[in-house]
C-alpha positions in Angstrom: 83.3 91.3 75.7 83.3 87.6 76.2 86.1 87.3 73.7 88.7 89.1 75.8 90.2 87.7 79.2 90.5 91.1 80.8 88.4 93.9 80.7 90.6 97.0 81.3 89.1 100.3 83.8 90.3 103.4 83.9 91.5 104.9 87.4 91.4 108.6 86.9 93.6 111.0 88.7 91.2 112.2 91.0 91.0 108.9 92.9 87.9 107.1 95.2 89.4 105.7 98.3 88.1 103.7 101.0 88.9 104.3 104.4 88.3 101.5 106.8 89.7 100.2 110.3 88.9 97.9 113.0 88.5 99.4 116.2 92.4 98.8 117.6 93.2 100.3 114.3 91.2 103.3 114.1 93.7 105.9 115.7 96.7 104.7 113.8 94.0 105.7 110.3 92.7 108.8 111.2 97.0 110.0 112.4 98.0 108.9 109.1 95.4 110.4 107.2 95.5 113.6 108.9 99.7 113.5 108.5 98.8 112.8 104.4 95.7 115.7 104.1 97.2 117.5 101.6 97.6 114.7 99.2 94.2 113.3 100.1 92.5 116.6 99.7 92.6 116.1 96.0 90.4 113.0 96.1 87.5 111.4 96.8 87.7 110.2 100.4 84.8 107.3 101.9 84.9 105.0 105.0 82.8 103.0 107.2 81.0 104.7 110.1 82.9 105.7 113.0 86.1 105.5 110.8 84.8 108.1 108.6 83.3 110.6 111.0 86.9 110.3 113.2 88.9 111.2 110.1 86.8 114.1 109.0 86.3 115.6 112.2 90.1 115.2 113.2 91.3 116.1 109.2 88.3 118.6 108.5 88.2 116.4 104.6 85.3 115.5 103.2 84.6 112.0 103.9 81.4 109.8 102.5 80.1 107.7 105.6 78.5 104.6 105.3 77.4 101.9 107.7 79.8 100.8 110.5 81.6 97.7 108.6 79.1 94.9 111.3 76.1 96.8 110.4 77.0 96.7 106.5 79.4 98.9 105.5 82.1 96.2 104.3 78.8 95.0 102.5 78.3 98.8 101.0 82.2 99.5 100.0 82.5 96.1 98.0 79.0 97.2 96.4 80.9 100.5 95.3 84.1 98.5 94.3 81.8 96.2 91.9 80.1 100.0 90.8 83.4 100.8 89.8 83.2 103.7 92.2 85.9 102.8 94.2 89.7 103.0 93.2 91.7 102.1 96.0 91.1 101.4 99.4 93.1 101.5 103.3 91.8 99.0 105.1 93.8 98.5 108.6 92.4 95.1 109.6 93.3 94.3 113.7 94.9 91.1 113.1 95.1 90.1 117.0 91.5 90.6 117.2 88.7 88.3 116.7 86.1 90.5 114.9 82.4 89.3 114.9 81.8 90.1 111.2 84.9 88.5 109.5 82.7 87.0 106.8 81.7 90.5 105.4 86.0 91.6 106.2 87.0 88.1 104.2 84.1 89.1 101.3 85.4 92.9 101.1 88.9 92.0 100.5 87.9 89.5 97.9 85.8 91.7 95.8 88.8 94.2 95.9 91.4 91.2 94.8 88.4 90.2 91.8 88.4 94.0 90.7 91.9 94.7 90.9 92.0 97.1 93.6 95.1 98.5 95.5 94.7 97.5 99.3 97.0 98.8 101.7 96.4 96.4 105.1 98.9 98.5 107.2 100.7 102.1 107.1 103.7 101.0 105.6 101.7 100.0 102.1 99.1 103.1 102.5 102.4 105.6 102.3 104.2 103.6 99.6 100.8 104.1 97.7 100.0 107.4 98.5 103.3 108.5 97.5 103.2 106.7 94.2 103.8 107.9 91.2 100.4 106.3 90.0 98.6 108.6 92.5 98.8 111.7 89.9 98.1 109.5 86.4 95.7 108.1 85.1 95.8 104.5 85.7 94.2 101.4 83.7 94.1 98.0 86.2 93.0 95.0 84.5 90.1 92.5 85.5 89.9 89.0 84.4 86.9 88.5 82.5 85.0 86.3 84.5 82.0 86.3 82.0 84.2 84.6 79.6 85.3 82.3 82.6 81.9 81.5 83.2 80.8 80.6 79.6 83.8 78.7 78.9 82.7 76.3 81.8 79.4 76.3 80.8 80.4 75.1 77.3 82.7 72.1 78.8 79.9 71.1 80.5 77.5 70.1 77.4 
């Protein structure tokens, strides 16, 4: 493994997507993800808190909650990205609104970028991925090896 520069995962047709909006954004989610049930239907569908509960109740899918994203849930989704338990993720950030836990927002979008992860930050990019041909195949995303990154700075400094 530390020989490679990427390590290559599989993204299997049935994909794990997270769910997640800011407060301002939270109607504009749970409208487009009751306009896109059918496709989403066929996967597995988690969010943060009151996001999650809204789209389930208004949708009737299935949809893992976790923490609201100040109490931890940002924290818990980019623990599931590392898990390799989450594909893809919707995350409708409020960008005209100060939010008190934009650490944990700025450390959730980096552990998605470091994994590879699709993010869609508005409904514009969640419809051109829905509706991609990806979205039914099985898809392999590659991950820089940061292992090898690692050891090769380790070694240059001996």
């Amino acid at each position: 493994m530390l020989n490679e520069n990427y390590v290559t995962m599989e993204i299997g047709k049935a994909k794990h997507i997270a769910l997640v909006a800011h407060d301002g954004k939270k109607k504009e989610l749970v409208d487009w993800c009751d306009r896109n049930k059918e496709v989403l239907k066929s996967h597995f569908l988690c969010g943060t808190g009151t996001t999650a509960r809204l789209i389930s109740e208004r949708t009737g899918l299935p949809v893992k909650g976790y923490c609201s994203g100040p109490l931890g849930g940002d924290q818990q989704i980019g623990a599931k990205i590392v898990e390799g338990q989450i594909d893809f993720m919707i995350f409708l950030w409020d960008p005209l609104e100060a939010q008190p836990h934009d650490p944990d927002v700025k450390a959730l979008l980096r552990i998605a970028v470091v994994y590879d992860i699709p993010i869609a930050n508005n409904l514009a990019t969640a419809d051109f991925m829905l509706h991609s041909e990806y979205m039914s195949e099985i898809y392999s995303r590659r991950i820089e090896n940061f292992n090898k990154t690692i050891q090769e700075r380790v070694e240059k400094m001996k």
